[in-house]
N, C-alpha and C positions, 0 to 999 in steps of 0.2 A: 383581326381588326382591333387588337387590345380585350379590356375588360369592361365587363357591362351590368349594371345591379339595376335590375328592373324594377319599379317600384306602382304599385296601382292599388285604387282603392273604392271605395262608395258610401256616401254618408244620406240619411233619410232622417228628417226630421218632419214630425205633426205637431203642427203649434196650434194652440187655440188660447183667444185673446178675448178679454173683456176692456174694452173701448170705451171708456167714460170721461167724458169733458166737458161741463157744466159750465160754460164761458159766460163770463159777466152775467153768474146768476144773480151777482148783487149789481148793481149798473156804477158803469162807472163815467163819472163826467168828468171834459177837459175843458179847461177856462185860459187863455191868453191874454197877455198884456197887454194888449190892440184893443182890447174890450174893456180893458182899466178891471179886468179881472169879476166884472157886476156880475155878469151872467154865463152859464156852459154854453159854448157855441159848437161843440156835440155833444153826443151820448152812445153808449153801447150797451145793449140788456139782451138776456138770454132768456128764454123757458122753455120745458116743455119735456122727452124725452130725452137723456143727454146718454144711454146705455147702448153701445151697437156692440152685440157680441158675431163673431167669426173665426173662419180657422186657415190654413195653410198647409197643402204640404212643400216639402223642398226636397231635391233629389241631386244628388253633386255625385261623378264618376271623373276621376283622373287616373294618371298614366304616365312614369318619367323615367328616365334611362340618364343615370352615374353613368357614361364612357369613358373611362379611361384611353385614352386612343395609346400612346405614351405616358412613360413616368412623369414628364414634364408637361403633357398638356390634357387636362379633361373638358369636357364638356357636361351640360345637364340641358338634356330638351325634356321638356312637360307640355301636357294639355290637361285644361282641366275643365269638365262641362259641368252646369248647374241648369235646373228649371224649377219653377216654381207654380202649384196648380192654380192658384189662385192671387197672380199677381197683383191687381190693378183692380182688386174688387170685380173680378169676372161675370158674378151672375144680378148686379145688383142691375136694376133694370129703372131708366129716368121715370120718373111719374108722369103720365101723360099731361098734368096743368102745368108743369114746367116745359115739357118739349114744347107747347103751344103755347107760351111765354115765350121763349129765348127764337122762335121763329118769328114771333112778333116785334122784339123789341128793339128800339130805333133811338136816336137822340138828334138832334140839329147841330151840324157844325155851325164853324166860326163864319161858313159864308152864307148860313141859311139854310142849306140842303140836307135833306134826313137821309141818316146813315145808319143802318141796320145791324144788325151783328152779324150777320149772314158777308157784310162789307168788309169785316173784320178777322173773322176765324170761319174755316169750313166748318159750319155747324154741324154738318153730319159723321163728322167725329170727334163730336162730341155728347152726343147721344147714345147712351149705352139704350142695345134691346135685352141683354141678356147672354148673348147667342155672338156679339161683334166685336169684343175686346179679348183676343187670347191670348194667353202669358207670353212673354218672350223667349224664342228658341232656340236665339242664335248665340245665347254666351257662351261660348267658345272663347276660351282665355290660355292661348298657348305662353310661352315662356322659355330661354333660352340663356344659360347663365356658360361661361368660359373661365377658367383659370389656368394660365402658362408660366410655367417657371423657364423665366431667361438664362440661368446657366446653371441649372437639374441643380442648386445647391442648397435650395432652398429658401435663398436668401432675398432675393428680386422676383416677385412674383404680379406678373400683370392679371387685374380679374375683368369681366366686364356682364353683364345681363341686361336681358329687353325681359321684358312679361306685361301681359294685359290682363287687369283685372276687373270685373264686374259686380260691383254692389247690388244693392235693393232699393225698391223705392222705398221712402219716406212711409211708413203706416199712417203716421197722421196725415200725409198728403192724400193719399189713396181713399181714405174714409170719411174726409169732409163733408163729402158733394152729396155721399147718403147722409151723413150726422147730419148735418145744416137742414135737412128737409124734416128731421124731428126734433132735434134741439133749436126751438127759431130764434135767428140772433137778428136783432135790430141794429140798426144805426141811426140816430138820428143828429139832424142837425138843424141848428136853430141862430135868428138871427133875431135883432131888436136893435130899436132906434138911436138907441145910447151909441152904437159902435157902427164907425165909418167902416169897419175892416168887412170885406169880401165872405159870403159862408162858402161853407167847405162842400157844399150840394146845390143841386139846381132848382129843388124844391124847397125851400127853409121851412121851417115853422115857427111864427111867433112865438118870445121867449112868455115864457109864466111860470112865476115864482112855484105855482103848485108842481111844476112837472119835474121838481127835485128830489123824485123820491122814486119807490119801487111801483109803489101803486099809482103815481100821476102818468110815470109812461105805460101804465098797461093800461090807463086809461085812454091815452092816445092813441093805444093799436089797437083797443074795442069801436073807436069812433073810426077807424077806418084813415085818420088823418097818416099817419106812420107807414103808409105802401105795406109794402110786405116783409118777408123773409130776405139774407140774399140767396143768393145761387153761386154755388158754384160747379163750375165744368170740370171733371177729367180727362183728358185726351185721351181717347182707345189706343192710337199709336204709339201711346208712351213708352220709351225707351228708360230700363235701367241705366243708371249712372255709372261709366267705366272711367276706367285710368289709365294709359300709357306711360310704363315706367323704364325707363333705360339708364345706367348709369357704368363709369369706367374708371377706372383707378391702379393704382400702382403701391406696393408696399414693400418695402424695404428692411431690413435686418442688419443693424450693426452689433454687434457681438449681443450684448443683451437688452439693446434697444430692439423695440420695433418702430418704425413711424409709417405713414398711410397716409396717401392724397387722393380727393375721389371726386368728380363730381356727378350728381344726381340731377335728372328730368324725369320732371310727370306732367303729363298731361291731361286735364279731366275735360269731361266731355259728359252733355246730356243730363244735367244739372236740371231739376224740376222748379219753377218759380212758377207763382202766380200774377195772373196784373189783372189790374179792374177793367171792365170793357169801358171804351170810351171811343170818342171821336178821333180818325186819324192827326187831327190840328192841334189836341191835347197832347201839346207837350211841355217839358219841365218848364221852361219862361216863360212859361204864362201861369197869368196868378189867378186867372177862373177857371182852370181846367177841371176843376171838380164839377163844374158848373156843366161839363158837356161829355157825360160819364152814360153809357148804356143803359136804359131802364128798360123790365118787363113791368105792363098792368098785373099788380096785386103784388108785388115783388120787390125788393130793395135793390144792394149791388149788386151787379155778375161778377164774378170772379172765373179767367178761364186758366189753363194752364200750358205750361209750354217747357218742351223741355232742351229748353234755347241758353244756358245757364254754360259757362265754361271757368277754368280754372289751369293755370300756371304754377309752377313750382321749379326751380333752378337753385340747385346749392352746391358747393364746395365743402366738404369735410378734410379738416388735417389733423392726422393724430400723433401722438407719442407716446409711448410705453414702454416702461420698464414692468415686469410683469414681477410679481411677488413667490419668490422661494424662501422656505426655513434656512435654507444654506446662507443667503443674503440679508435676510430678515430683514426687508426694508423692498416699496414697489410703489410705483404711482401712474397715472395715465391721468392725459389731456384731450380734452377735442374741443375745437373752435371750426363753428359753424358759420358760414356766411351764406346769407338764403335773400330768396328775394321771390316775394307771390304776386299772381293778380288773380282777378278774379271779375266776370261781368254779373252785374246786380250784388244785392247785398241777401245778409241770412242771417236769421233769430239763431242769435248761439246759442241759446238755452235748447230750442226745441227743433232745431235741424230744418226749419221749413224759410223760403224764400219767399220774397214779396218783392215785386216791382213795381210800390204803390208811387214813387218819383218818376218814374221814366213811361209807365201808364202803355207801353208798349214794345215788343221783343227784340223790334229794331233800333227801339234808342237807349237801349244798355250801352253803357260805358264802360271801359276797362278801368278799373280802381284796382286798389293796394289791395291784395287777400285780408281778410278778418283778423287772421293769426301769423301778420307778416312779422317777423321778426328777424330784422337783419342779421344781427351781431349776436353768439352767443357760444358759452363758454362750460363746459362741464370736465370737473377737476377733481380725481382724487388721491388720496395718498396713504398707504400702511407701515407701519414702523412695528419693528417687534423690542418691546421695553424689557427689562430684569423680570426675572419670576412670573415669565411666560405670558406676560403681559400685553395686546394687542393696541395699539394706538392709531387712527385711521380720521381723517378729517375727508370731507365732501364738501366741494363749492361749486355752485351753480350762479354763473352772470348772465343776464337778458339783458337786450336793450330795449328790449319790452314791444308790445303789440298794439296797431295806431287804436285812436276812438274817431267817433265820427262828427262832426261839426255840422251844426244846423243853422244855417247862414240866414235871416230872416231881417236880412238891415235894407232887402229892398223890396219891390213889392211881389216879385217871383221868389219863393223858396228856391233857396240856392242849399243843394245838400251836399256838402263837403267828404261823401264817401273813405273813412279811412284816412283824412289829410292828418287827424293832429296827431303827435307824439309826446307819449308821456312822460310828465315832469322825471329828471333824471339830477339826483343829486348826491354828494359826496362818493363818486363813481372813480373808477380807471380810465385814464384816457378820457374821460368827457360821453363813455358809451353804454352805460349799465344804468339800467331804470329797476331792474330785477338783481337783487344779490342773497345768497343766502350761503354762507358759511355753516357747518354742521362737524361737530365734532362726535368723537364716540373712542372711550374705551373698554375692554371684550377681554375675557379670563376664562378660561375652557378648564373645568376639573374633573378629572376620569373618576368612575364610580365604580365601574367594574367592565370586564371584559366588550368593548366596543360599544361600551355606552360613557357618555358624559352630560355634565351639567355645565352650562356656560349663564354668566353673569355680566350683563354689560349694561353701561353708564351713557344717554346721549344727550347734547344742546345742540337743538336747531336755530339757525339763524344766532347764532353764538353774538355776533356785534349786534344784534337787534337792529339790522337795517330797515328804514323803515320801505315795506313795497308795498307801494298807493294800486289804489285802483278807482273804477268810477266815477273818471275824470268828467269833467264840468264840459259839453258839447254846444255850448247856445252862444251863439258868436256875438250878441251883444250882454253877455251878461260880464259882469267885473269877476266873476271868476273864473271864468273861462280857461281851460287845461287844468285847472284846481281840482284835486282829486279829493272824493268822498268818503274811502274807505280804505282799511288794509289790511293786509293778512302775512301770513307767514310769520307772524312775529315769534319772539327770542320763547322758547320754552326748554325744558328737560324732560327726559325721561327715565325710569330704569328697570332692566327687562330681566327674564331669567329664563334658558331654553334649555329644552332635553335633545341628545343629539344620541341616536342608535343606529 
């Protein structure tokens, strides 16, 4: 039945983690134009414990069979299984003043009727005892890759694979719901006569100049006026985040070209967000829905979680290649990418964690543009061999760059523009590159002695100093609006020296 190279293996790792996040130890207040800027119409402060230390183990066993069935067609099947002991913060057990908070806590909809959280989310998983959240058992992530040569010449070869793959959750998602219970994070919000604009809470508090400091809001939460902590929920059922990836392609050989056509799907799934509990009627058009948000007595938000979050990915790859010989002394490759993402709800790219504080609920996610959609993009290199051994090689990289998101506030509903804008793109190709960076480099290899050498090379990045912006202007009434804040990549050199044995 051909040939067969079996492949299997086992990986163990014990992590242990010190967990420290001191959120808004110093407070941080936001002020709006609606308010003619007088006064914070919130606040956020933290104290208390900010240190959860814990550990991990992880266990991964896989298994894959190289088939060659024939010269011209193999195959590659895998499985590959992972678990993990202590996924989802297993043994941390709810505090019992919270489980008898979040059984209690209710709000008034829009038409009068109190609505519970128990109306919202099965609360009883979302009550850890200890004993009712077991790590997940079923990642089972097989895989199945194909490649056929069409006339055994080598020349025309079809490839194609499927595989499923299985991540981790979030650590910082996983250990909120204990941190929050010893690092207490406030929120507050405040409203005063000066400003017709709506608060962002159902309970305000009077603004006063004194409570602009560290010590005026911890005077607020000794008086008891400030409720409490928030809370938040982790789901025991929570599922790790997987991927479904499948892609097929073709690649071709003309004498010392090569070129390749492919296109790529993935599909993710089980994506972890939070959203704040509120009333089913709270939704994005309306402009008091802060106003009808879940409270427990002695307790701030709730925050529950869901792991209701998906993600798209659809690209075409085409390449070119002439590949680099001494005999030719000269090679370059091409790839131009065309992609197109979505994604439901949005996510902190800094710290991998989702919020669904606009849509306030799991069913009114909307499909927006991915974080990192980048249509159009281009990566190009080339080598030359100069006189006296001399290497010459340039690298360019084109983006059309990745959206920002617009914060629509010209009516009286926050309208949040997900992903809509595109940034400023100038002295470009085609009218499509927002990202360019040119990179040059020349390289001189001198033998020292018997299989050893010293090489000496020369580089400029971003050689034309194009200029690539970033942290574009999002506030849809402001005059700058797509006007970008900052940039990077700019024009520098370098010069390197390497030992090579």
């Amino acid at each position: 039945m051909g040939n067969h190279i079996i492949k299997g293996g086992a990986t163990y790792a014990w992590a242990n983690y010190d967990y420290d996040n001191a959120q808004s130890f110093n407070p941080n207040f936001f002020f709006r134009s609606q308010d003619l800027w007088l006064f914070p119409y919130h606040a956020n402060f933290g104290f208390g414990q900010s240190e959860v230390k814990f550990d991990n183990r992880e266990f991964g066993v896989f298994l894959q069979d190289d088939w060659t069935i024939t010269p011209r067609l193999q195959l590659n099947a895998g499985i590959r299984w992972e678990y993990e002991t202590n996924q989802l913060n297993n043994n941390f057990v709810t505090p019992p003043d919270v489980v008898a908070a979040v059984n209690s806590a209710s709000a008034v909809d829009y038409n009068g009727s109190t609505v519970h959280l128990s109306d919202i989310i099965n609360v009883n998983d979302y009550i850890s005892t200890g004993s009712n959240r077991p790590s997940y058992k079923d990642a089972f992530q097989p895989r199945l890759g194909m490649s056929y040569d069409l006339f055994g010449t080598g020349n025309t070869v079809f490839t194609g694979a499927w595989g499923r793959y299985v991540d981790h959750v979030n650590l910082q998602d996983i250990y909120e719901e204990q941190h929050k219970q010893t690092w207490k994070f406030y929120q507050f919000c405040f409203t005063d006569p000066r400003s017709t604009a709506p608060p962002d809470c159902g309970n305000p508090i009077p603004w006063n100049d004194s409570y602009l400091s560290r010590a005026g809001l911890e005077g607020l939460i000794a008086s008891g006026v400030a409720g409490g902590p928030e809370i938040w929920l982790l789901q025991n059922s929570t599922k790790p985040p997987r991927t479904d990836q499948w892609n097929v392609g073709i690649h071709q050989r003309l004498g010392s070209y090569l070129f390749g056509v492919s296109y790529n799907n993935v599909r993710g799934y089980n994506g972890l967000i939070w959203f704040p509990a509120a009333t089913p009627g709270a939704t994005p058009d309306k402009p008091d829905r802060f106003g009808h948000l879940i409270h427990a007595n002695g307790f701030g938000t709730i925050l529950y979680s869901s792991y209701s979050r998906r993600t798209w990915y659809d690209a075409v790859f085409v390449t070119a290649e002439r590949p680099y010989t001494p005999s030719s002394n000269w090679g370059f490759s091409i790839t131009y990418t065309y992609a197109n993402s979505k994604q439901l709800g949005n996510e902190n790219k800094i710290e991998g964690t989702a919020f669904g504080f606009d849509f306030f609920h799991p069913q009114n996610l909307r499909k927006v543009r991915g974080d990192n959609d980048e249509r159009h993009h281009v990566v190009a290199s080339g080598i030359l061999g100069l006189p006296w051994d001399v290497r010459f090689s340039t690298f360019l990289t084109l983006g059309s760059g990745v959206p920002f998101t617009i914060f629509d506030f010209s009516h009286e509903a926050a309208s949040i523009r997900w992903n809509e804008g595109n940034p400023h793109r100038t002295r470009n190709i085609f009218g499509l590159w927002a990202y360019e960076s040119l990179d040059l480099r020349l390289a001189k290899d001198f033998p020292i002695s018997s299989g050893v050498r010293l090489g000496v090379q020369a580089d400029v990045f971003n050689v034309t100093n194009f200029k690539n912006f970033c942290g574009f202007e999002g506030f849809y009434l402001s005059t700058n609006l797509g006007k970008p804040n900052c940039q990077y990549n700019t024009r520098r050199a370098q010069l390197g020296v390497n030992v090579g044995f």
